[in-house]
C-alpha positions as CSV (number, residue, x, y, z in Angstrom):
1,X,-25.7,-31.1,-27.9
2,X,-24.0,-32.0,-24.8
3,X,-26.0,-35.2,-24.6
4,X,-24.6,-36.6,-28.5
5,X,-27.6,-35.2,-30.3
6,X,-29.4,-38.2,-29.2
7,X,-26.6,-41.1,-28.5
8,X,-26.5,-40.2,-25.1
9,X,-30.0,-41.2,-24.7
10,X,-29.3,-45.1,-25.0
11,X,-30.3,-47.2,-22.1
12,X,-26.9,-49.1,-22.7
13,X,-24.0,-48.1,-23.2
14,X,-24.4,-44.4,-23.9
15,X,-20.7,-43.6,-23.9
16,X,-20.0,-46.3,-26.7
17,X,-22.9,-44.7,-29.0
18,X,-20.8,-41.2,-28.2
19,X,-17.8,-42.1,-29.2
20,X,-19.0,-43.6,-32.4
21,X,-20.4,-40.3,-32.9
22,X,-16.8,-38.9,-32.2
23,X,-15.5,-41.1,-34.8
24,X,-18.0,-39.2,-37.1
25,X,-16.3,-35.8,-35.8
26,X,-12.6,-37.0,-36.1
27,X,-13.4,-37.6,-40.2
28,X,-14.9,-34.1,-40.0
29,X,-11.8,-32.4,-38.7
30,X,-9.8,-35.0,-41.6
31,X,-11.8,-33.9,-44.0
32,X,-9.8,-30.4,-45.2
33,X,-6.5,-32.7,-45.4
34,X,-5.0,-30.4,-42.9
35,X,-2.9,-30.9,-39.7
36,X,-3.5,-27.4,-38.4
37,X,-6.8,-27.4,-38.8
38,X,-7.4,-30.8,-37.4
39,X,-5.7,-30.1,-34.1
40,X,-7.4,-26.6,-34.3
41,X,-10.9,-27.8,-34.5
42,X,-10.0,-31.0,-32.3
43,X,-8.9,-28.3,-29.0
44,X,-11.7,-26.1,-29.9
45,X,-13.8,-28.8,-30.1
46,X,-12.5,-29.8,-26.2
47,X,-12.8,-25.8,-25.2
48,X,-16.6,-25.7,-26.1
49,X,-17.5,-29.0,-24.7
50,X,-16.1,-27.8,-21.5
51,X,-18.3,-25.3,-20.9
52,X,-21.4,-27.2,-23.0
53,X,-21.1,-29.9,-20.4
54,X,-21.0,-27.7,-17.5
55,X,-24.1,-26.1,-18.6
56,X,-25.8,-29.3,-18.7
57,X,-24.7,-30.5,-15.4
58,X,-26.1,-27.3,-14.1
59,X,-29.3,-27.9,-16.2
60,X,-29.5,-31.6,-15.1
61,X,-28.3,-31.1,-12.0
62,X,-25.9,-33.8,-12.1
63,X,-22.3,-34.4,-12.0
64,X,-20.5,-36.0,-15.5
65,X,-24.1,-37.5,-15.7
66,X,-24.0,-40.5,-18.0
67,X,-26.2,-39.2,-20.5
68,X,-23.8,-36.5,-21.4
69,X,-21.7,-37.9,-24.3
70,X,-20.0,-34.6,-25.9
71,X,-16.8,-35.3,-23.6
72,X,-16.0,-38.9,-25.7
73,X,-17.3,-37.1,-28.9
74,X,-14.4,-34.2,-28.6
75,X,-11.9,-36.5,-27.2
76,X,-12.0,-39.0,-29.4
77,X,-10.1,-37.2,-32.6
78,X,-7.1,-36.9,-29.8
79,X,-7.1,-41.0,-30.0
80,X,-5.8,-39.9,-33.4
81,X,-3.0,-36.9,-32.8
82,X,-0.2,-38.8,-32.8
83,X,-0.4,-41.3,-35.9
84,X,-2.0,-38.1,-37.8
85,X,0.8,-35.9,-36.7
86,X,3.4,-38.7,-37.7
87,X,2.0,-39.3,-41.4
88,X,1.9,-35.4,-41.5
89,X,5.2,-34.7,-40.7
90,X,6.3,-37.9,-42.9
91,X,4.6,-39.0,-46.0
92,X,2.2,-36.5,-45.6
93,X,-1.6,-36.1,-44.6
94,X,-4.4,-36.0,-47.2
95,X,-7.2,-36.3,-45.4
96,X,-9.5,-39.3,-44.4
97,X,-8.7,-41.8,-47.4
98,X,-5.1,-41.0,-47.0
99,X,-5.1,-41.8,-43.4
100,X,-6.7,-45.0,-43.6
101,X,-4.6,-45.6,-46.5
102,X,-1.4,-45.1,-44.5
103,X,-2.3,-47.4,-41.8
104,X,-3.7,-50.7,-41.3
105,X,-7.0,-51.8,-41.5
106,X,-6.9,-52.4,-37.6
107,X,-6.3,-49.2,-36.4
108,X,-9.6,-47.4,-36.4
109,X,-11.4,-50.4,-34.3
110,X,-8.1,-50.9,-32.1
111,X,-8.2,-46.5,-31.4
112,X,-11.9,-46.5,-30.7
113,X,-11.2,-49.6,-28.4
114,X,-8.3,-48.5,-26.7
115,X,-10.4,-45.3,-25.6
116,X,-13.3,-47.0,-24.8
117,X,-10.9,-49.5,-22.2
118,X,-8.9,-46.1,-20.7
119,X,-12.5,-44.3,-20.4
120,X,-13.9,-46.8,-18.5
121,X,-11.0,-47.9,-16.6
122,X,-9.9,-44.7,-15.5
123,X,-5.9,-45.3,-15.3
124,X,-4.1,-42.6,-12.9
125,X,-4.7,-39.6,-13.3
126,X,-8.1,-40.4,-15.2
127,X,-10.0,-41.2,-12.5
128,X,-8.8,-38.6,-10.3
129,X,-9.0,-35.5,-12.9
130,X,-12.7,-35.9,-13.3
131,X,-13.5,-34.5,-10.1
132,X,-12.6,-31.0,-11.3
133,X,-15.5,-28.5,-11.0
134,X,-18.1,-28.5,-14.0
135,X,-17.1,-29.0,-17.5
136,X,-13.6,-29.4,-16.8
137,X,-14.1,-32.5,-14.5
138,X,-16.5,-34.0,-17.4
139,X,-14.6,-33.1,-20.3
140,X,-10.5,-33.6,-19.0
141,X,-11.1,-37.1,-17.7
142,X,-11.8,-38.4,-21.2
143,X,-9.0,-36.0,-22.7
144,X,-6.6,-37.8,-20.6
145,X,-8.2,-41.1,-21.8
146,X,-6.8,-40.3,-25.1
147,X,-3.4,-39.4,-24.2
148,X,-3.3,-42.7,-22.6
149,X,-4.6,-43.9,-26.0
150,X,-1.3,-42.1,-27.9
151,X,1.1,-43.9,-25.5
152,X,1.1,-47.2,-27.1
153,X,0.0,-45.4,-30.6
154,X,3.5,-43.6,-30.3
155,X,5.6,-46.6,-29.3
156,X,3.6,-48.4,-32.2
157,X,4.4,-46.0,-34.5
158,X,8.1,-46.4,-34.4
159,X,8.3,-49.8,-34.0
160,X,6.1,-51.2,-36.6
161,X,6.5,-51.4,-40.0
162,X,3.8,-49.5,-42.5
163,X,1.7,-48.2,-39.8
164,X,2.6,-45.0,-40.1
165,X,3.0,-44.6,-44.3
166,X,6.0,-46.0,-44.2
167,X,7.4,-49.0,-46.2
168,X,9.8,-50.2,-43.1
């Protein structure tokens, strides 16, 4: 599990194939058309990686080794929480098709993107979170990833026309 039932095994680019994974997992939590349970599943989601994670450092005996994938799968529906939380608070949320619907056709590849550039990078405080012990180190580095994701999705949201549901 910890290791992206298989994605983490790639030779290359291992956290890419997780977080395509997590893309999968975000339209899971979509699915029921529901804000609370998105944001439900999406922190348990984060709770359960951290201690899935930690168990497989111990097992691998390896800190955030790179095969380990759950953290970008888990963090990934966060990319989402602010556009999702917008539309649900506006228009409305109806799941997946509604989403993608109320946004432009951009937005998926510019989210997954966007997290794959702050994962890597490592922005303050990124890079100096994942040194927390076990899971936590593995798992809140690429949390905080995504909340660096939601910074320009927030400003974006306001600013531009239609991308949240909106007409103007």
């Amino acid at each position: 599990m910890a290791q992206g039932f298989g994605s983490g095994w790639l030779p290359k680019g291992p956290g890419t194939a997780g977080t395509l994974v997590g893309l999968l997992w975000t339209w899971l939590l979509m699915l029921p058309g529901s804000v609370a349970v998105f944001w439900s599943g999406a922190c348990l989601g984060v709770l359960a990686a951290v201690w899935v994670c930690g168990r497989a450092e111990q097992i691998l005996g390896a800190h955030d080794p790179g095969s380990v994938v759950l953290d970008e799968i888990v963090a990934m529906p966060l990319c989402f929480g602010t556009l999702l939380t917008v539309q649900a608070l506006g228009p409305g949320f109806t799941g997946p098709a509604g989403f993608l619907a109320g946004h432009p056709a951009w937005l998926v590849p510019a989210l997954f993107a966007g997290f794959r550039l702050f994962d890597i990078w490592k922005p303050w405080p990124v890079r100096q979170i994942q040194f927390l012990p076990g899971g936590w180190g593995v798992v809140a580095d690429d949390v905080l990833a995504a909340v660096w994701v939601n910074v320009p999705c927030f400003v974006v949201a306001g600013w531009v026309p239609g991308c949240c549901g909106s007409n103007g």
